[in-house]
DOMI-680970 format. One record per residue (C-alpha): residue number from 1; x, y, z; residue in three letters. Coordinates in steps of 0.1 Angstrom, whole numbers. Layout:
residues N
SITE   k    px    py    pz   r
SITE NUM     X     Y     Z ALA
...
//
This chain:
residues 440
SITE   k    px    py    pz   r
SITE   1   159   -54   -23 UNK
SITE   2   152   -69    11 UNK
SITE   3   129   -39    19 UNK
SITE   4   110   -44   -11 UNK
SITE   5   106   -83    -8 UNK
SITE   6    93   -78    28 UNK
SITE   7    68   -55    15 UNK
SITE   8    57   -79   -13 UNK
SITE   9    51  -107    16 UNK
SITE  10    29   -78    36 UNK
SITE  11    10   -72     5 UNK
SITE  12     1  -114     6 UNK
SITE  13    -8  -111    42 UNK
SITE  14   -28   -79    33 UNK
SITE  15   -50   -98    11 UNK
SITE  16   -68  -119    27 UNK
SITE  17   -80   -97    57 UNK
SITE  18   -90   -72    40 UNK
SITE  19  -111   -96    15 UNK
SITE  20  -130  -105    48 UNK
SITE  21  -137   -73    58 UNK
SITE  22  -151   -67    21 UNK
SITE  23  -174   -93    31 UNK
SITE  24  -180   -78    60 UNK
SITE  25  -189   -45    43 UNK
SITE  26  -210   -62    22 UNK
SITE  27  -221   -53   -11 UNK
SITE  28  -252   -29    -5 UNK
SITE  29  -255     2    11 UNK
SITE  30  -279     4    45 UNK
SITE  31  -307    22    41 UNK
SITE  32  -307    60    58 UNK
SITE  33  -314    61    94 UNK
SITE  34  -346    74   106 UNK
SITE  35  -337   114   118 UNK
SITE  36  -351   146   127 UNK
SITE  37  -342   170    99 UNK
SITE  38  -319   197   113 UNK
SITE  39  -303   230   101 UNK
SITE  40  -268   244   111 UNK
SITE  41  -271   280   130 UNK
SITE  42  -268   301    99 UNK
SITE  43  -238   292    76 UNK
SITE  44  -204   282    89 UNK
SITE  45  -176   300    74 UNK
SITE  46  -144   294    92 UNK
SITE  47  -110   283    87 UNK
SITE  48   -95   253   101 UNK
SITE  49   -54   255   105 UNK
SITE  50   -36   273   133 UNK
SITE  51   -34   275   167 UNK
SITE  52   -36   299   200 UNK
SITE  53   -18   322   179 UNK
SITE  54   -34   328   145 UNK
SITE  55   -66   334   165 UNK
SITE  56   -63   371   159 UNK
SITE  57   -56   365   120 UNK
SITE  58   -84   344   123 UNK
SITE  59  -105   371   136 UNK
SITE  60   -88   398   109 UNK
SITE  61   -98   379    84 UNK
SITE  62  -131   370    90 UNK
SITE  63  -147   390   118 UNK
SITE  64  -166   381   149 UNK
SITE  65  -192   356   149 UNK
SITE  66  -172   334   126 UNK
SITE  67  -158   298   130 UNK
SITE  68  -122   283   135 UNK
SITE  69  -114   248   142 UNK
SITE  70   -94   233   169 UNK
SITE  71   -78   205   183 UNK
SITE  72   -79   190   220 UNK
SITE  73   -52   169   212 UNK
SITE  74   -47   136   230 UNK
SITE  75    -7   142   234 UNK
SITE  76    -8   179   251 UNK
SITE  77   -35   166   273 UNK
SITE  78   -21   131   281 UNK
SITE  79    16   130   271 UNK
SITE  80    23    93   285 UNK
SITE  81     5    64   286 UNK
SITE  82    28    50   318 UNK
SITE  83    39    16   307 UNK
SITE  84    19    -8   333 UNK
SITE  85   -16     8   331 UNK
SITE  86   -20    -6   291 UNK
SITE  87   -52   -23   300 UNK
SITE  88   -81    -2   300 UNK
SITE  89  -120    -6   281 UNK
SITE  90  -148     6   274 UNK
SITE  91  -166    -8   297 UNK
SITE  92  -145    -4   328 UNK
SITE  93  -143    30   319 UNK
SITE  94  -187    34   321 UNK
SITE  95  -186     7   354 UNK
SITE  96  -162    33   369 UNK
SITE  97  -174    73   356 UNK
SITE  98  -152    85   386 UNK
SITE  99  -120    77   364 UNK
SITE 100  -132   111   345 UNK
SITE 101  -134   133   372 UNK
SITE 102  -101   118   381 UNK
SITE 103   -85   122   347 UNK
SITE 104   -95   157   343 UNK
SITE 105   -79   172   374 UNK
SITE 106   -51   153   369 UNK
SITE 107   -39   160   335 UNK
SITE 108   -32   192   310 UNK
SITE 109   -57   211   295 UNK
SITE 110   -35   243   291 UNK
SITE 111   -35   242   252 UNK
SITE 112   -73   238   247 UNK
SITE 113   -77   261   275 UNK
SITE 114   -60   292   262 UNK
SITE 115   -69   284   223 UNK
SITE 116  -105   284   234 UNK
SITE 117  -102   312   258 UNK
SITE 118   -81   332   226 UNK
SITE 119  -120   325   208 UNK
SITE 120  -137   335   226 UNK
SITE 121  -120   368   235 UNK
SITE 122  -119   376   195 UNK
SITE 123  -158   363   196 UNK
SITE 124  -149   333   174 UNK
SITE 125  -170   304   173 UNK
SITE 126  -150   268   180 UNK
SITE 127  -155   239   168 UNK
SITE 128  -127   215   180 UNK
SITE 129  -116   176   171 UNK
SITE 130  -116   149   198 UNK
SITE 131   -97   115   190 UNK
SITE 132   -77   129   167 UNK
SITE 133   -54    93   155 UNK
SITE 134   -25   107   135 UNK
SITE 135    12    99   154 UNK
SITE 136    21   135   163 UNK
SITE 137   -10   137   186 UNK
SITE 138   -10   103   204 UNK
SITE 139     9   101   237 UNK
SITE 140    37    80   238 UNK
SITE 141    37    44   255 UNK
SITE 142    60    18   258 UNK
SITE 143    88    41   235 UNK
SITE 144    65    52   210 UNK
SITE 145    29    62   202 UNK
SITE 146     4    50   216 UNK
SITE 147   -12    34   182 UNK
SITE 148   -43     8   179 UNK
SITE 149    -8   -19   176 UNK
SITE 150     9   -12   202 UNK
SITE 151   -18    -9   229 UNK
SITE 152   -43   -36   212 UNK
SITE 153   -73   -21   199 UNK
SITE 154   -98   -28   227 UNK
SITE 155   -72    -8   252 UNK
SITE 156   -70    18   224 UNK
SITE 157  -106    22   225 UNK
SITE 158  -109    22   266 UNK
SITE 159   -81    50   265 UNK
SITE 160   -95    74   237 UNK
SITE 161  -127    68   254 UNK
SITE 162  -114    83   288 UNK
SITE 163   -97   107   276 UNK
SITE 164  -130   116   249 UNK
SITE 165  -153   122   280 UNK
SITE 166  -134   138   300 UNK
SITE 167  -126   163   272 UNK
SITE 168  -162   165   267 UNK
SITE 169  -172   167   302 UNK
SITE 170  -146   195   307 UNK
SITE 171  -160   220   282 UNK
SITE 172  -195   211   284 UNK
SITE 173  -208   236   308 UNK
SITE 174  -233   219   332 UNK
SITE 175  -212   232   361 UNK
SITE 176  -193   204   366 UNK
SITE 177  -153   199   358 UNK
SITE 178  -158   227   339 UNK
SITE 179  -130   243   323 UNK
SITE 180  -127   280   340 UNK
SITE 181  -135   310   324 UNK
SITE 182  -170   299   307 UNK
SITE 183  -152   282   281 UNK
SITE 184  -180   259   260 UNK
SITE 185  -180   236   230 UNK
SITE 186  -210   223   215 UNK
SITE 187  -196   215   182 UNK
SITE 188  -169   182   179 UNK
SITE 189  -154   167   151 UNK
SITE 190  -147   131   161 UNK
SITE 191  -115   121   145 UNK
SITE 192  -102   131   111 UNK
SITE 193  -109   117    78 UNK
SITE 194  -112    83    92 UNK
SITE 195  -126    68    60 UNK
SITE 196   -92    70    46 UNK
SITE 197   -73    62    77 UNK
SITE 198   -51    36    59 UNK
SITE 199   -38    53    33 UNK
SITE 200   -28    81    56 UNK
SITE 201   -11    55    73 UNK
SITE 202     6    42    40 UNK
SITE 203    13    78    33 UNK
SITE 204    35    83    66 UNK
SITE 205    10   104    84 UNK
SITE 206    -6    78   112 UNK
SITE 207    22    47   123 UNK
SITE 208    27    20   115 UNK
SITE 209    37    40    84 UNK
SITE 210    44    31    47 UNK
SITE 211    44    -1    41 UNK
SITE 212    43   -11    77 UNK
SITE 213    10    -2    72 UNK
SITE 214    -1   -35    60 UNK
SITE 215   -21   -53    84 UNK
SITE 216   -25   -27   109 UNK
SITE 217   -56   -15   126 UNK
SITE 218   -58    12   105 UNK
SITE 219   -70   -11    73 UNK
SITE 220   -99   -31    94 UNK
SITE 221  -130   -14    82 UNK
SITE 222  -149   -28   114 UNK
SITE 223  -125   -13   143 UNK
SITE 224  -128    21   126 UNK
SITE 225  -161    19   126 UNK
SITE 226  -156     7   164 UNK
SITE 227  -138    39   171 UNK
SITE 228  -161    61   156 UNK
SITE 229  -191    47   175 UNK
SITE 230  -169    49   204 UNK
SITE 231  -163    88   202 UNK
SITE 232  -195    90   188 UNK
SITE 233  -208    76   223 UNK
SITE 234  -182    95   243 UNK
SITE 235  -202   130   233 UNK
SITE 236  -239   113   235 UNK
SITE 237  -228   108   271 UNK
SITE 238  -214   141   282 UNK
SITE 239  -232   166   264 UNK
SITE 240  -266   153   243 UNK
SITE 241  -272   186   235 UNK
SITE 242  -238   189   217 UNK
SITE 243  -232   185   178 UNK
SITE 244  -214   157   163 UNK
SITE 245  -194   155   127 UNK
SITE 246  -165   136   111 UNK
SITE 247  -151   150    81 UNK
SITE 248  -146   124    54 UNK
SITE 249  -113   129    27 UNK
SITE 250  -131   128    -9 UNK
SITE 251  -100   130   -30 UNK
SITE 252   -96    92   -36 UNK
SITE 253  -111    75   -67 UNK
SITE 254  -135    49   -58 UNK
SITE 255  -117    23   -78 UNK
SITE 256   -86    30   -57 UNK
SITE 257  -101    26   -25 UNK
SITE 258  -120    -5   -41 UNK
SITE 259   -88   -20   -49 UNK
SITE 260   -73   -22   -12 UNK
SITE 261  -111   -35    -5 UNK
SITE 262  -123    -5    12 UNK
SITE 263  -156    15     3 UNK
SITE 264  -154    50   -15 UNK
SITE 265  -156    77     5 UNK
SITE 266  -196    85    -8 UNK
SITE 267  -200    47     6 UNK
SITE 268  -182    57    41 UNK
SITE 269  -206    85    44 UNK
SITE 270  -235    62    44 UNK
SITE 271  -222    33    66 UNK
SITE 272  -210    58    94 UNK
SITE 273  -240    84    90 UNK
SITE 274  -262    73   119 UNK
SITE 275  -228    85   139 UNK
SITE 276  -231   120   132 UNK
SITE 277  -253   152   132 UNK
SITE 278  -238   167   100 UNK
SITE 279  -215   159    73 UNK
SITE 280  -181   171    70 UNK
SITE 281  -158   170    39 UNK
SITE 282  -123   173    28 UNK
SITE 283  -114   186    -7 UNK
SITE 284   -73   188   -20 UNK
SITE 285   -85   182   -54 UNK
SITE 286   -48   200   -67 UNK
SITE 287   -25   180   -40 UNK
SITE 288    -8   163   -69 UNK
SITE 289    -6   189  -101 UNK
SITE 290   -12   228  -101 UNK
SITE 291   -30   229  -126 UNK
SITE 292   -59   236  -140 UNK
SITE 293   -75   250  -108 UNK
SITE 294  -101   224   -99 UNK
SITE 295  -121   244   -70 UNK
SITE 296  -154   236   -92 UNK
SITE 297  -153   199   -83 UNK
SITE 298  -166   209   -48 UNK
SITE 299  -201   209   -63 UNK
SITE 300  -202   178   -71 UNK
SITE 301  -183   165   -38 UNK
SITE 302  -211   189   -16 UNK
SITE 303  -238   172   -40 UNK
SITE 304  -227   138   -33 UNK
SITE 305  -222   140    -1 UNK
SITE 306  -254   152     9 UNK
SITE 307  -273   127    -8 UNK
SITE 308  -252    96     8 UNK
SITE 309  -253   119    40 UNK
SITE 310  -291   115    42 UNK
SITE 311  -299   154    39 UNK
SITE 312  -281   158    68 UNK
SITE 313  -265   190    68 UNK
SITE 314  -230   190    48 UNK
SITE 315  -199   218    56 UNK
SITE 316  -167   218    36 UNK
SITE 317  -145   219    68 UNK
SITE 318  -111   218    50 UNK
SITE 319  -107   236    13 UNK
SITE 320   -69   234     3 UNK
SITE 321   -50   247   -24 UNK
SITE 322   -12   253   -17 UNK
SITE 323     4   286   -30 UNK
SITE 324    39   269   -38 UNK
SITE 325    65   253   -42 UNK
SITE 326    67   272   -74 UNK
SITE 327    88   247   -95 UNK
SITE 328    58   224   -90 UNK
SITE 329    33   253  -108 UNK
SITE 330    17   266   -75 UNK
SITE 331    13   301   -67 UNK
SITE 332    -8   330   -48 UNK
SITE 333   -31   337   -79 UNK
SITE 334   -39   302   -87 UNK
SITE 335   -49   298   -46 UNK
SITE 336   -69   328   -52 UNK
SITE 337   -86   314   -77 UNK
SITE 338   -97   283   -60 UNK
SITE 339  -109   296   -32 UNK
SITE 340  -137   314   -48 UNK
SITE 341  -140   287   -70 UNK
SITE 342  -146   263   -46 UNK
SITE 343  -172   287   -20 UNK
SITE 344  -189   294   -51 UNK
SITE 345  -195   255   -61 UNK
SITE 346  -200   247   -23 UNK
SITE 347  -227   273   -19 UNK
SITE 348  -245   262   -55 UNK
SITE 349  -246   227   -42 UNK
SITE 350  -261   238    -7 UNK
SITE 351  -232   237    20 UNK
SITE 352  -240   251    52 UNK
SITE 353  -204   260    57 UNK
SITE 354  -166   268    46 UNK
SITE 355  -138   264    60 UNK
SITE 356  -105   275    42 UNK
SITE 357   -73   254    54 UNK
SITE 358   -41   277    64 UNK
SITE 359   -39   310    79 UNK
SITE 360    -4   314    85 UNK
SITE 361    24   286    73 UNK
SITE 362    63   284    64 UNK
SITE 363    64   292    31 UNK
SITE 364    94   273    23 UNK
SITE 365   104   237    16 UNK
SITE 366   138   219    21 UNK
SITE 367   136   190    -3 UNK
SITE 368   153   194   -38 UNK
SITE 369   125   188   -68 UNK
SITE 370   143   179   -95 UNK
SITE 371   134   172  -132 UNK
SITE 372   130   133  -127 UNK
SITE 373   104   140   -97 UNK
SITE 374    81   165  -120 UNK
SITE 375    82   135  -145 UNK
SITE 376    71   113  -118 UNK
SITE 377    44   136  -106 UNK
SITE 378    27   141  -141 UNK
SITE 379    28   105  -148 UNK
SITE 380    15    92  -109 UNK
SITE 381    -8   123  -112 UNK
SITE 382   -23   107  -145 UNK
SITE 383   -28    75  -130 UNK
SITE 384   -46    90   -94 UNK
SITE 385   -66   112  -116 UNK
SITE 386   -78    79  -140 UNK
SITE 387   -81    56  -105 UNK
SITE 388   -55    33  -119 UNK
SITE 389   -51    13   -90 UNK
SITE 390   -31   -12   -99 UNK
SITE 391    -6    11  -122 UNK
SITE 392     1    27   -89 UNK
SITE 393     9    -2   -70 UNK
SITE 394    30   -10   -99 UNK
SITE 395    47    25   -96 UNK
SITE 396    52    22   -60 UNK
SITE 397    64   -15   -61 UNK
SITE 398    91    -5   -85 UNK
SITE 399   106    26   -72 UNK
SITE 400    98    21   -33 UNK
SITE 401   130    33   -18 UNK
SITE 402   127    67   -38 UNK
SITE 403    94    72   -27 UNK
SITE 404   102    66     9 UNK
SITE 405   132    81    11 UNK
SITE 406   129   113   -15 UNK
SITE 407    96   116   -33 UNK
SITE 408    72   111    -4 UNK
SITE 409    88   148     6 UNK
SITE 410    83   155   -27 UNK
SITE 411    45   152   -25 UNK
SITE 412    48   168     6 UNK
SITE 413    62   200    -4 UNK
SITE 414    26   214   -10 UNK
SITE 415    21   216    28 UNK
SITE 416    40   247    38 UNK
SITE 417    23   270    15 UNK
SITE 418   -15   264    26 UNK
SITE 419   -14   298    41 UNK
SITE 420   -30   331    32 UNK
SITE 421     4   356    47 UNK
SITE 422    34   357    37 UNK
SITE 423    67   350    58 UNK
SITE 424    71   389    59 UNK
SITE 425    35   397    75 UNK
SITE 426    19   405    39 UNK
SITE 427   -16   390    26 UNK
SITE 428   -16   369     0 UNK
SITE 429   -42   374   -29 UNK
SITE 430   -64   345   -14 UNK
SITE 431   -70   366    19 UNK
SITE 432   -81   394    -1 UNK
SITE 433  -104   369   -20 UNK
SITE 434  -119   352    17 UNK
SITE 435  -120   385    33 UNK
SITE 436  -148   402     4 UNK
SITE 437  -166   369     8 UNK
SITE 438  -167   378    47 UNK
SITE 439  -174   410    43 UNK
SITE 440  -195   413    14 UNK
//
């Protein structure tokens, strides 16, 4: 009861701030910003889960030539934020550029270094995400991660900012800090579906998490779109020859995003468009229910978000459809079918790329799915599927213990089966499926 009653108080407090930053937002669009119209170097189809070692699956699956994303993650590079040096910005960080020099041959760059290096030895090509925000990758400071909350967002900024350049300034390739062994990125995705930043936080992925949510940095509109710019900046800087994205999550209804006062995601694309060279998009369109197979709503998606995107090119940089857990109605032939479903409708509507999410996963799931939570997910599904905003804050409001401490895992269950191979080294139906579209 006291959990719920605290969260009731947060929702009060979340009101008014995020009615300003409606405001803020303001009720029309701007208008696209002058650009030179560019193409993408032939079309991009990749995959965009794994690490160092799924790189030769990777290259199995699709053959050289072919793209894989990657992570230089904040944490592995950076693991502490020593408590003491909090205070860092922007600008000190551009009054002082010999900070980068100094922060790249002081810190890690092992992981980056041997997933890239694994690339290019299986003639893959990378592009890799800078500033990514979710908890697992921040470095820890003061006992926990180093969030927007705990460091105050301008510090936030300053720190991402170092630690962006110096990333970028390492695998550049102008000959200086360069990473050894000729290893080059010209392609970064800044962040990771940022437009939907606080409801990834309310979802437990980014801290403060669930309801601790409320009021964080992660729900003002204005330093998102501060730490966009920022990244944004941090490649201008280092590499203007290099190729900027940030892929934007397009399975939240409008009217659910309009009821925590945020813009849709088609309305994110077009306030943060001058920040990018290309579009990138997330589709989960079956995260909730199984069924029926919904990879055809990626034409749509792909349509949309090239016409909020300016014409700038758009790549679907992470297609999802779990093959279990099988008491929720998943399984291998369903994720076959999606697959092609989805390139098909992504090619109709013009995408320059496709990237399938999961190579290789677990397979298995530990929490316990019971009748009541099928029930649950058929009735939430209905209302996410019909952007009933309010009849989900109602749900949630009602049953928030469960959802925190049992159902969230529920939901989750879908993520160990993204995968194309099975726990006993076997291919699924959906790598048969991506491998004739490689190799047609």
């Amino acid at each position: 009861m006291e959990r719920k009653s605290k969260t009731i108080i947060r929702v009060c407090v979340f009101i008014l701030p995020t009615v300003i930053a409606l405001i803020g937002i303001g009720a029309c669009l701007p208008p696209c910003p002058p650009h030179t119209p560019m193409t993408l170097p032939g079309f991009m189809l990749g995959e965009s889960q794994g690490g160092t070692s799924e790189v030769p699956l990777v290259a199995e699956l699709l053959g050289p030539g072919r793209w894989m994303r990657g992570q230089v993650t904040w944490k592995q590079v950076e693991p502490e934020i020593p408590l003491g040096e909090q205070r860092l910005t922007v600008a000190e960080v551009d009054a002082n550029p010999g900070m980068i020099h100094d922060y790249i041959l002081n810190h890690n760059w092992s992981a980056s270094d041997d997933f890239l290096a694994a690339m290019k030895a299986y003639e893959l090509q990378p592009i890799m995400v800078v500033g990514l925000g979710n908890t697992n990758a921040l470095p820890n400071f003061n006992g926990g991660p180093a969030i927007p909350d705990r460091l105050g967002k301008e510090n936030y900024l300053g720190h991402i900012y170092l630690y962006a350049r110096a990333t970028i300034e390492r695998y550049n390739g102008d000959g200086v800090d360069d990473a050894p062994g000729g290893l080059v990125v010209k392609y970064w995705q800044l962040e990771n579906e940022l437009n939907q930043a606080f409801l990834e936080a309310l979802w437990g992925w980014r801290s403060p998490s669930f309801q601790e949510a409320l009021g964080s940095a992660w729900q003002s509109w204005s330093f998102l779109t501060d730490l966009l710019h920022t990244l944004s900046r941090a490649v201008q800087i280092e590499d203007p020859e290099a190729l900027t994205t940030t892929n934007f999550h397009t399975d939240i209804p409008a009217s659910i995003n309009q009821g925590l006062f945020l813009p849709s995601w088609q309305e994110s694309i077009r306030r943060w468009v001058s920040y990018v060279d290309f579009i990138t998009i997330t589709a989960l369109p079956n995260y909730y229910r199984a069924y029926p197979v919904k990879g055809e709503t990626l034409e749509q998606k792909v349509t949309e978000a090239s016409e909020m995107g300016c014409r700038k090119p758009v790549v679907v940089i992470e297609a999802c459809y779990s093959s279990g857990p099988a008491e929720r109605g998943y399984s291998e032939a369903y994720q076959a079918e999606f697959i092609q479903e989805a390139y098909d409708a992504s090619v109709r509507a013009g995408a320059q790329g496709f990237f399938f999410f999961g190579i290789r996963t677990a397979e298995h799931h530990t929490v316990e799915i019971t009748q009541k939570d099928l029930d649950n997910l058929a009735y939430i599904g209905a209302l996410f599927d019909e952007g009933n905003f309010l009849g989900l804050v109602w749900f949630a409001l009602r049953n928030m213990e469960y959802i925190q401490d049992h159902f969230v895992y529920v939901l989750w269950s879908v993520e160990p089966y993204w995968g194309l191979i099975r726990t006993d080294g076997s291919h699924k139906p959906g790598w048969d499926v991506l491998y004739a579209i490689a190799h047609p």
